[in-house]
C-alpha positions as CSV (number, residue, x, y, z in Angstrom):
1,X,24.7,4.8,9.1
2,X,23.3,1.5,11.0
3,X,22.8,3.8,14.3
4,X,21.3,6.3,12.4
5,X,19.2,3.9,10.9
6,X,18.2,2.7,14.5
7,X,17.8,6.1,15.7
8,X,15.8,7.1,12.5
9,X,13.3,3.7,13.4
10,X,12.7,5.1,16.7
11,X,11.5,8.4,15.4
12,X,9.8,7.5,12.6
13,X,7.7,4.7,14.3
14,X,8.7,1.9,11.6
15,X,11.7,0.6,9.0
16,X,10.2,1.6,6.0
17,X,10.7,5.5,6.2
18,X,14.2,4.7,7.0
19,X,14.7,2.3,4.2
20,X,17.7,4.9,2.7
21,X,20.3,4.9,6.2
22,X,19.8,0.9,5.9
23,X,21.0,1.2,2.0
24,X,23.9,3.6,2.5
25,X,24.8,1.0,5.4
26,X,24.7,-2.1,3.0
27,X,26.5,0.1,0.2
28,X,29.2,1.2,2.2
29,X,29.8,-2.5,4.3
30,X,27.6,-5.1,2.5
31,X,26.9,-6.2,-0.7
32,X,24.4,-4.3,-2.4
33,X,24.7,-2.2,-5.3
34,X,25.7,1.6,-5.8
35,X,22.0,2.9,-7.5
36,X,19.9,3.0,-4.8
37,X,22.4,4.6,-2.0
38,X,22.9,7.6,-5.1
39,X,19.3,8.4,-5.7
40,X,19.5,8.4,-1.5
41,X,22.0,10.7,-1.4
42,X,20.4,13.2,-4.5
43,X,17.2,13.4,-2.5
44,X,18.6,14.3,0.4
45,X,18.9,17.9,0.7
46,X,20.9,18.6,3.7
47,X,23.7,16.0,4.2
48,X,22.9,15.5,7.7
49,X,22.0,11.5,7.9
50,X,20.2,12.8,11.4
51,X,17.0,14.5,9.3
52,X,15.1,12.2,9.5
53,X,12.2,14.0,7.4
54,X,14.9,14.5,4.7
55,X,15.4,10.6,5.2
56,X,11.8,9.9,4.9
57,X,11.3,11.5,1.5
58,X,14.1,10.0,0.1
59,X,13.3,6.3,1.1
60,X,9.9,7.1,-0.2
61,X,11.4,8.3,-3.6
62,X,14.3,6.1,-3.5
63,X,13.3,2.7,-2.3
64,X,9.8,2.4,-0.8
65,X,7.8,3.3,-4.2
66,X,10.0,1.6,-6.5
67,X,10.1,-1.4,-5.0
68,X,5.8,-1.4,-4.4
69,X,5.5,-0.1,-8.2
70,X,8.5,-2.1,-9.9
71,X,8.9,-5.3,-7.7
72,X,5.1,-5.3,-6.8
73,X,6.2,-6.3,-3.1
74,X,2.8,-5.3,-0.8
75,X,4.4,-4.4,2.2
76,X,6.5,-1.9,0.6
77,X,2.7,-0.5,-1.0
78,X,1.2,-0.2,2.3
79,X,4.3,1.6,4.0
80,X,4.2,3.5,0.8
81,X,0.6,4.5,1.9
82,X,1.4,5.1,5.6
83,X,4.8,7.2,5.1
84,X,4.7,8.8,2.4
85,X,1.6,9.9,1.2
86,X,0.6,13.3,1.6
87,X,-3.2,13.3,0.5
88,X,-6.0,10.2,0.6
89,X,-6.0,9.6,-3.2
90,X,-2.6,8.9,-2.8
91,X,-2.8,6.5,0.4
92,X,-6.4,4.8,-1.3
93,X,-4.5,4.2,-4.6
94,X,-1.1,2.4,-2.6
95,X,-3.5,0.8,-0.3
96,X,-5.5,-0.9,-2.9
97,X,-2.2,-2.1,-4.4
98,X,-1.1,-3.2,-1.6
99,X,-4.8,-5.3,-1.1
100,X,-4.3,-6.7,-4.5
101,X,-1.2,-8.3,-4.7
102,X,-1.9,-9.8,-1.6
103,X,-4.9,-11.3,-2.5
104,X,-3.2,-12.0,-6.3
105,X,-0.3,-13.6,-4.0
106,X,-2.8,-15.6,-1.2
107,X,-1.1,-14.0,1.5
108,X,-2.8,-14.9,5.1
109,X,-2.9,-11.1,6.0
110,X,-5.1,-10.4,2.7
111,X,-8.2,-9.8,5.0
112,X,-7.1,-7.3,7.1
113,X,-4.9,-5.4,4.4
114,X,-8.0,-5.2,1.9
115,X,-10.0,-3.8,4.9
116,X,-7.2,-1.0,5.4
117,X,-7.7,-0.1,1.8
118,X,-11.4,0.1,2.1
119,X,-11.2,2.5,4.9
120,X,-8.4,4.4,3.3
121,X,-10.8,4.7,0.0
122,X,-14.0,5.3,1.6
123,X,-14.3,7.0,4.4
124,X,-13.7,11.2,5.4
125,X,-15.6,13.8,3.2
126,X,-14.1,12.6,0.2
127,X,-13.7,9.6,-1.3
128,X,-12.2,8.5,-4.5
129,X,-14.2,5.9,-6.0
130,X,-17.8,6.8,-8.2
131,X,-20.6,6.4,-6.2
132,X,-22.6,3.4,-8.2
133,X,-25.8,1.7,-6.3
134,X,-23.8,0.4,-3.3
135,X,-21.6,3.5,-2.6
136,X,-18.3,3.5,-2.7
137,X,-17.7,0.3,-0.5
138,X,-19.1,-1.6,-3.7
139,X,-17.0,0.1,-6.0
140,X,-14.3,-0.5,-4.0
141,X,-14.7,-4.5,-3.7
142,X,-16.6,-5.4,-6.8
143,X,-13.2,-5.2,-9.0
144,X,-11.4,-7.3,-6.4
145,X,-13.7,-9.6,-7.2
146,X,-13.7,-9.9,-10.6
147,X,-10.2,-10.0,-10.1
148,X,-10.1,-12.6,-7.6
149,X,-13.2,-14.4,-7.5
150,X,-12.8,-16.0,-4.2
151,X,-15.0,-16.2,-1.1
152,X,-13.2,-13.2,0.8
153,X,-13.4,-10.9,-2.0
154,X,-16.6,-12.2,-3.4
155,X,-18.6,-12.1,0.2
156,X,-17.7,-8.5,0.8
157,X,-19.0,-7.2,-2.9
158,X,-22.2,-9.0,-2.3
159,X,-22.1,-7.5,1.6
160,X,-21.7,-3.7,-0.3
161,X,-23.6,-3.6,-3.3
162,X,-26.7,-6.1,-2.6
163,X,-29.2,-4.5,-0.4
164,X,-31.9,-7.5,-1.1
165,X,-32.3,-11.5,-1.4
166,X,-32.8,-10.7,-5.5
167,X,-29.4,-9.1,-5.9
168,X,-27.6,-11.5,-3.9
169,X,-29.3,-14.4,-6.0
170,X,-28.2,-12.3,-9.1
171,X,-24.9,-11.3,-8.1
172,X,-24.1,-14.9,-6.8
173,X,-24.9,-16.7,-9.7
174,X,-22.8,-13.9,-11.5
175,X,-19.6,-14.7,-9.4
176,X,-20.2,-18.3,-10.0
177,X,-20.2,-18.2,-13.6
178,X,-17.2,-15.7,-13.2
């Protein structure tokens, strides 16, 4: 399963939609546990290790959104997003997870992740967030704020949703007495 694994990486473009061929590996020769190389094998519908679309689906199913959902891990969100999501509610929703708990967590990539999210959320003919006084850009940013009420986060509400000096006195002295 480890070459397969390799070979699967290589197709794939990434780790994370071959997440099951590395957990059959550590099942059969490491030390991990028996559940997640099961729910692997159920999802697979062909028994061909060499699928790798079959693969993909079931490290989404099996692995990839657990461990985003359950363990809140943010990398696993984001490849979540990029792999295995099939429409953009779906990849705005795992994105935004994924921006969260790395902002919640302080991680140094926060930034750049919460600006994926954004443009996963608002941009193509739909997007899935109301569409208040600053658009969807301030819907998206204004809860991250209120969430985490630090410059980063804080800087790009007031960059979306105030479009003169008034509201950026107002919502300023809002996020300061936040």
């Amino acid at each position: 399963a480890l070459c397969e694994h390799q070979h699967c990486v290589a197709d794939r473009g990434g780790d994370a939609p071959c997440t099951c061929l590395l957990e059959q590996w550590e099942y059969n020769y490491g030390s991990k546990a028996r559940g997640r190389s099961e729910c692997c094998a159920a999802a697979q519908k062909s028994s061909k290790m060499t699928d790798f679309e079959e693969v993909q689906a079931a490290s989404c199913k099996c692995t990839l959104r657990s461990d985003c959902i359950d363990l809140n891990i943010g990398e696993k969100c984001l490849a979540y997003s990029e792999y295995c999501c099939n429409d953009d509610e779906c990849k705005c929703d795992f994105a935004t997870r994924a921006c969260r708990l790395a902002l919640s967590n302080g991680d140094e990539d926060a930034d750049e992740l919460c600006a994926r999210a954004e443009n996963s959320c608002c941009t193509g003919p739909f997007t899935f967030l109301s569409y208040g006084d600053g658009g969807c850009r301030c819907d998206f940013w204004e809860p991250l704020c209120h969430e985490n009420p630090i410059a980063a986060t804080c800087d790009q509400t007031e960059a979306a949703c105030c479009n003169n000096d008034h509201c950026t006195c107002d919502f300023l002295t809002y996020a300061a007495d936040e």
